[in-house]
DSSP file (Angstrom, degrees, kcal/mol; ACC not computed):
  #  RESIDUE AA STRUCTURE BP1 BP2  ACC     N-H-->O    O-->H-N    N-H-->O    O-->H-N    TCO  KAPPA ALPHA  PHI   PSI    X-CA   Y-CA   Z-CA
    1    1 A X              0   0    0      0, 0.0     2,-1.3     0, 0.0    68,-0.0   0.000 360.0 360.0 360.0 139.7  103.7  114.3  112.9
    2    2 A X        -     0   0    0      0, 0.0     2,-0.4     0, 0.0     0, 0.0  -0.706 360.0-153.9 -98.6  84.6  105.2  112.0  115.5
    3    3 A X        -     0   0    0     -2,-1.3     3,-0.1     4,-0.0     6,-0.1  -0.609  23.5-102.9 -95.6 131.5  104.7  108.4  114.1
    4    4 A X    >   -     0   0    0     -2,-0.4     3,-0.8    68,-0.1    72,-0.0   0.223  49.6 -99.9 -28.0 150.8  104.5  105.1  116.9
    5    5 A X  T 3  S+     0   0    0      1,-0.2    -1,-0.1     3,-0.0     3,-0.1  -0.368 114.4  43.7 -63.4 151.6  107.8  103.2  116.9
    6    6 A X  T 3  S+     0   0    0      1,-0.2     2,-0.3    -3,-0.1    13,-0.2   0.159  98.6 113.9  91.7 -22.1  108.0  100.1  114.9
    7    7 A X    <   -     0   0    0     -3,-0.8     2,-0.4    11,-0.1    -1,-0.2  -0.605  41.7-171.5 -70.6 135.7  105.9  102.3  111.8
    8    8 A X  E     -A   17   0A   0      9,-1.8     9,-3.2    -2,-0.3     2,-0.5  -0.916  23.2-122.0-130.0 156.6  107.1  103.2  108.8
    9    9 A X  E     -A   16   0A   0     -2,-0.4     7,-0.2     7,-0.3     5,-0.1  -0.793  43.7-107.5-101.0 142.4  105.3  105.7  106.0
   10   10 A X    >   -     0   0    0      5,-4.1     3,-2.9    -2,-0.5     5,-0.2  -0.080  33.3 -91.2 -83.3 173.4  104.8  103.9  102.8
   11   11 A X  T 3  S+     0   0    0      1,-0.3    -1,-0.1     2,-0.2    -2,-0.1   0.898 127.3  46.0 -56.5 -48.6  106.8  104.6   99.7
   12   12 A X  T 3  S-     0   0    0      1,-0.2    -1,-0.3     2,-0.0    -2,-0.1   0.639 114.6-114.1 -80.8   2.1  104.3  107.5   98.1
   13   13 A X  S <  S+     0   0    0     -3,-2.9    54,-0.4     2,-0.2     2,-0.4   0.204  86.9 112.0  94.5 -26.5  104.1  109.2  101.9
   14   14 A X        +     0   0    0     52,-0.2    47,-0.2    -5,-0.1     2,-0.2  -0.005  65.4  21.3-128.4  80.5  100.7  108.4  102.2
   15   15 A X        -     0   0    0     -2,-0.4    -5,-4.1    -5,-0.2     2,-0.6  -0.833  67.8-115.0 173.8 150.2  100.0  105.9  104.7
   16   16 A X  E     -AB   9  59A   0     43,-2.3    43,-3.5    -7,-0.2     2,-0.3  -0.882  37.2-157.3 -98.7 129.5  101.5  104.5  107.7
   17   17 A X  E     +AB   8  58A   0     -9,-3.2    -9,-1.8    -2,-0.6     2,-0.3  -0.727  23.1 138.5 -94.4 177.2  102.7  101.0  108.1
   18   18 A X  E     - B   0  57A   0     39,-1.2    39,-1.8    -2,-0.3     2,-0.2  -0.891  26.6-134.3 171.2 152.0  103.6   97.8  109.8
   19   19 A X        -     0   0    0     -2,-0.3     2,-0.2   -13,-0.2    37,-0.2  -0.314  17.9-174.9 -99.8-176.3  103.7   93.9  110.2
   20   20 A X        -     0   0    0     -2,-0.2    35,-1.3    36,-0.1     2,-0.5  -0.717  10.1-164.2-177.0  99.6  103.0   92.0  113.5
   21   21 A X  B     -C   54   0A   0     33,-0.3     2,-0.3    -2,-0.2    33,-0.2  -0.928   5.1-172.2-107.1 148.1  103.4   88.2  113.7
   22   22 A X        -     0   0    0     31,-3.4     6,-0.1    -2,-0.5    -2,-0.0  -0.801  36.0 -96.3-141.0 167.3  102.3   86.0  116.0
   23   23 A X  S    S-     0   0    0     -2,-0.3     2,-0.3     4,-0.0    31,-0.1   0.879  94.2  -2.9 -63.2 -36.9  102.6   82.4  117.0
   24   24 A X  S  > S-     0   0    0      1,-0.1     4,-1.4    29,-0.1     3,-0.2  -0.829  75.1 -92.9-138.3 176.4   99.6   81.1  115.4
   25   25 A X  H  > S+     0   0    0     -2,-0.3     4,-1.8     1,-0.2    -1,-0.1   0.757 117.8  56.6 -52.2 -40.8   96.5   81.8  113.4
   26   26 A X  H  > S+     0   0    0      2,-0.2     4,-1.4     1,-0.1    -1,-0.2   0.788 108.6  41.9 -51.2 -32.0   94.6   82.1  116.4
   27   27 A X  H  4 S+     0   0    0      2,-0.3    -2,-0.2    -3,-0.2    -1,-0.1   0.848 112.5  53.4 -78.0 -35.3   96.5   84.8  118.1
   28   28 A X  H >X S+     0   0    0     -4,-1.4     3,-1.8    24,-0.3     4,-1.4   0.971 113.4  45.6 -71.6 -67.3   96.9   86.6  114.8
   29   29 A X  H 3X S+     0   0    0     -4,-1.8     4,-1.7    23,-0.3    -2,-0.3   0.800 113.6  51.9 -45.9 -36.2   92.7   86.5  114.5
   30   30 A X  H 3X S+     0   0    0     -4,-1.4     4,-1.0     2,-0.2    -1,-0.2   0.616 108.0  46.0 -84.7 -14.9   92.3   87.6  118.3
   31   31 A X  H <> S+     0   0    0     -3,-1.8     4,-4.3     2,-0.2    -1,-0.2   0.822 112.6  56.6 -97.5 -20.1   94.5   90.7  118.1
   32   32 A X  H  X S+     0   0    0     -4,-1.4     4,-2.8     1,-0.2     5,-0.3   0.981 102.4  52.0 -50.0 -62.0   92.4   91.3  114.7
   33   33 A X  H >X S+     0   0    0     -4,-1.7     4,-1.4     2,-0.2     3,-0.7   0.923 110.4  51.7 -33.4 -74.2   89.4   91.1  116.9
   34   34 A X  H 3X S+     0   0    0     -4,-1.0     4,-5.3     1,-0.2    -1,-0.2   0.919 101.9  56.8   2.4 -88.8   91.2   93.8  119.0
   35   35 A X  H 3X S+     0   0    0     -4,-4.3     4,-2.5     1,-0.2    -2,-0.2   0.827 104.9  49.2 -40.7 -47.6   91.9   96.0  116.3
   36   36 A X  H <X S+     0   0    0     -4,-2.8     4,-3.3    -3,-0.7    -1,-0.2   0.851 107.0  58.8 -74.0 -22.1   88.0   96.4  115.1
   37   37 A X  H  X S+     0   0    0     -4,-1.4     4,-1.1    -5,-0.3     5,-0.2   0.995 112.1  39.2 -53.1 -55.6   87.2   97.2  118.8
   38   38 A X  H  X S+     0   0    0     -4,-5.3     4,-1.1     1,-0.2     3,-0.4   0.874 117.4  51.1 -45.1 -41.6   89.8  100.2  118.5
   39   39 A X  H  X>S+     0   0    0     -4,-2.5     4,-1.4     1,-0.3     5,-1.4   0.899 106.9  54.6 -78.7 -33.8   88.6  101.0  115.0
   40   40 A X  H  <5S+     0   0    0     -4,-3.3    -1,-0.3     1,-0.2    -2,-0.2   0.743 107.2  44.7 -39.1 -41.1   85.3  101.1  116.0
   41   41 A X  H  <5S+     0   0    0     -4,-1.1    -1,-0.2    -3,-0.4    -2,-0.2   0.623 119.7  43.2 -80.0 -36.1   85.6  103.5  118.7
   42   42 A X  H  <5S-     0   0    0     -4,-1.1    -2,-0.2     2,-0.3    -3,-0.1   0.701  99.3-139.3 -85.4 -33.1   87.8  105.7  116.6
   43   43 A X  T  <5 +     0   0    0     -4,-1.4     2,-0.2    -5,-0.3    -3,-0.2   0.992  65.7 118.4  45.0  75.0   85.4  105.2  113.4
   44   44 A X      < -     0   0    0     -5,-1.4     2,-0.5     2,-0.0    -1,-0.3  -0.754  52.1-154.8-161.6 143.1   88.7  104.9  111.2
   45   45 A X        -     0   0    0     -2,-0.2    15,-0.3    15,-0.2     2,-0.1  -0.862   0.2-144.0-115.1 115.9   89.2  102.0  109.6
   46   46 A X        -     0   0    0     -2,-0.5     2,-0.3    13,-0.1    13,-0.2  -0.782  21.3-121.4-104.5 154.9   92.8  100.4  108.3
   47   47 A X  E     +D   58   0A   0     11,-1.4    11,-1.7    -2,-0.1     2,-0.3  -0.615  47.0 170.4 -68.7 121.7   93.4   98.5  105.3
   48   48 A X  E     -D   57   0A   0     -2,-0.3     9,-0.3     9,-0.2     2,-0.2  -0.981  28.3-162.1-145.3 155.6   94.9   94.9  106.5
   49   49 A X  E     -D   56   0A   0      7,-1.8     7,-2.3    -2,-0.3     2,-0.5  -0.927  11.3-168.0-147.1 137.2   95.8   91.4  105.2
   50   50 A X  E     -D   55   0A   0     -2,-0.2     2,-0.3     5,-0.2     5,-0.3  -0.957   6.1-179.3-127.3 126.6   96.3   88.8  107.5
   51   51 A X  E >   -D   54   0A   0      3,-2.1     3,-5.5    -2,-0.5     2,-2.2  -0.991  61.2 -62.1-119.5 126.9   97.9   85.4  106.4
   52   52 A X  T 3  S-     0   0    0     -2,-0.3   -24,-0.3     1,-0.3   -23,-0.3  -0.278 124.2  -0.4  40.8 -66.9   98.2   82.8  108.9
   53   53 A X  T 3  S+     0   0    0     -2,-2.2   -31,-3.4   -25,-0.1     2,-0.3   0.369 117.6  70.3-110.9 -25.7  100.5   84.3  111.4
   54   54 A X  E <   -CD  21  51A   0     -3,-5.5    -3,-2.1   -33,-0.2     2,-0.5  -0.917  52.3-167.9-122.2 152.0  101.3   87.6  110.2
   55   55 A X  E     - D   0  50A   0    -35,-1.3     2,-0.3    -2,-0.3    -5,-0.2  -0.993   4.9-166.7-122.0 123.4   99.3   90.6  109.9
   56   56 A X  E     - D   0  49A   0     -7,-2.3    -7,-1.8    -2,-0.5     2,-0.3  -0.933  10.2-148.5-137.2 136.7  100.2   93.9  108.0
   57   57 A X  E     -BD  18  48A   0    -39,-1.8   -39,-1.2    -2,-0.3     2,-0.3  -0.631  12.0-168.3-116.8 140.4   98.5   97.4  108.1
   58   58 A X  E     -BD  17  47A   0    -11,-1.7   -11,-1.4    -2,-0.3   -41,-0.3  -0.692  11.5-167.0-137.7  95.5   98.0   99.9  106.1
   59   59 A X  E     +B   16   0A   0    -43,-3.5   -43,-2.3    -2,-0.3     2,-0.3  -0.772  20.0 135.4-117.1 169.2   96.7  103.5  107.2
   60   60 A X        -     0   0    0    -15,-0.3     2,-0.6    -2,-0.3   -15,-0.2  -0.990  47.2-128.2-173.5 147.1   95.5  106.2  105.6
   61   61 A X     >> -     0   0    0      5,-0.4     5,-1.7    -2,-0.3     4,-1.4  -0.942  21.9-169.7-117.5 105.3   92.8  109.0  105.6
   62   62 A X  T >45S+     0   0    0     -2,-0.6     3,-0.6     3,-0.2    -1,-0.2   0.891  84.9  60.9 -80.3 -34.4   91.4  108.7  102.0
   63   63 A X  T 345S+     0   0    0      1,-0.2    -1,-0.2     2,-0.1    -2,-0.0   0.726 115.6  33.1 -18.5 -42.9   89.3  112.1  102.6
   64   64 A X  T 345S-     0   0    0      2,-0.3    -1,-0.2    -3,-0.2    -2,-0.2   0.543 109.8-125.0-115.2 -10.5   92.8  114.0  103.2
   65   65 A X  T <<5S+     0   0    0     -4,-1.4     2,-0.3    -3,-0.6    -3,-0.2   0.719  82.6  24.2  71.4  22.4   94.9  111.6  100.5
   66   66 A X  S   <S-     0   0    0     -5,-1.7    -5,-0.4   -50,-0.0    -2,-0.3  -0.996 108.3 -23.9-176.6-160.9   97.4  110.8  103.0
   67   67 A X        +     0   0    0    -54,-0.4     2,-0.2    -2,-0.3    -7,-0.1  -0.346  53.5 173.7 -67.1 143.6   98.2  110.4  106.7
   68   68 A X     >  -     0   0    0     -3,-0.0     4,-2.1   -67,-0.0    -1,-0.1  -0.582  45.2 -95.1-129.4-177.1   96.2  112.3  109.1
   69   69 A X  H  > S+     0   0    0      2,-0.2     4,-0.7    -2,-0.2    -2,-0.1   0.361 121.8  64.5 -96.7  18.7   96.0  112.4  113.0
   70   70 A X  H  > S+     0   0    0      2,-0.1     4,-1.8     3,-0.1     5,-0.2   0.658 107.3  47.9-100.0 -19.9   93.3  110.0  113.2
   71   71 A X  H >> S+     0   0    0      2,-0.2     4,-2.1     3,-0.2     3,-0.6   0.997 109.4  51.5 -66.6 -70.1   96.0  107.6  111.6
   72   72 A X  H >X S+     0   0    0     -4,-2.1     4,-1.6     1,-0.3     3,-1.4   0.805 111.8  40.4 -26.6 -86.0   98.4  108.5  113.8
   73   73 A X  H 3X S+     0   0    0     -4,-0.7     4,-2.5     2,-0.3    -1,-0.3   0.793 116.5  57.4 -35.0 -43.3   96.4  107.8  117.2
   74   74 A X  H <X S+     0   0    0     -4,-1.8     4,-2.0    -3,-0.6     5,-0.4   0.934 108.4  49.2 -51.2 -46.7   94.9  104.4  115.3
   75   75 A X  H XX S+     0   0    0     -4,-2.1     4,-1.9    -3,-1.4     3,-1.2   0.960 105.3  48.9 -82.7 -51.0   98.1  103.6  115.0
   76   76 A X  H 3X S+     0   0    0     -4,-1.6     4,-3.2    -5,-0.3     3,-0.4   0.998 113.2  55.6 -51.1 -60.9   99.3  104.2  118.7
   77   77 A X  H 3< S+     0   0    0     -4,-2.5    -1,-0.2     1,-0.3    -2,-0.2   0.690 101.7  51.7 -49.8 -31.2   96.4  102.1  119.7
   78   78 A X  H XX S+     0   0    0     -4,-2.0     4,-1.3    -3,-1.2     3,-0.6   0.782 114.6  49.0 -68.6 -36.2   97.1   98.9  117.6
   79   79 A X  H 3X S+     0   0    0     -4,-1.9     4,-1.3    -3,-0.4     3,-0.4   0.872  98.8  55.4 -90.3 -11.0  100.1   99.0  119.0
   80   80 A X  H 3< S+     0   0    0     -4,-3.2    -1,-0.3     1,-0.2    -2,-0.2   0.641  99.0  68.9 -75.5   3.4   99.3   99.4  122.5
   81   81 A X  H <4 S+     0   0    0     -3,-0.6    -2,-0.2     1,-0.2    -1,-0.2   0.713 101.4  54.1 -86.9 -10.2   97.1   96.1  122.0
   82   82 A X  H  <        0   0    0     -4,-1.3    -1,-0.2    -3,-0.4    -2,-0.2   0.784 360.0 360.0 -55.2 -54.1  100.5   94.4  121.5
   83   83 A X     <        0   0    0     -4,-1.3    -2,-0.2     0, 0.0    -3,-0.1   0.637 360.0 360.0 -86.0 360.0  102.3   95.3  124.5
């Protein structure tokens, strides 16, 4: 499985992560905004907590217990709403 730069797979192997910060609380809420467009479309959903500035991901295909390729592609996608 080829996982996006800048991701790392979480201690137990099953789920992909990553942080993002951004200048402010607005910016942070607007890429959020983003993010449900993507997830929507994909209809896969990540686990996230956003405090002030920073935002941190968690994915994971609870169906399959661990990373799947709809994580994978979710994950390319968040991150192309970055660059």
């Amino acid at each position: 499985m080829n996982i996006p730069e800048g991701w790392t797979t979480s201690d137990d192997g099953k789920a992909l992560e990553r942080s993002y910060e951004f200048a402010d609380f607005s910016e942070a809420f607007a890429f959020l905004t983003r993010v449900a467009m993507e997830a929507e479309k994909a209809d896969h959903h990540p686990e996230f907590t956003s405090v002030w500035n920073k935002v941190d991901f968690r994915l994971t295909s609870h169906d399959a217990d661990g990373v799947t390729d709809r994580d994978v592609k979710l994950a390319k996608a968040i991150h192309a709403l970055v660059e």
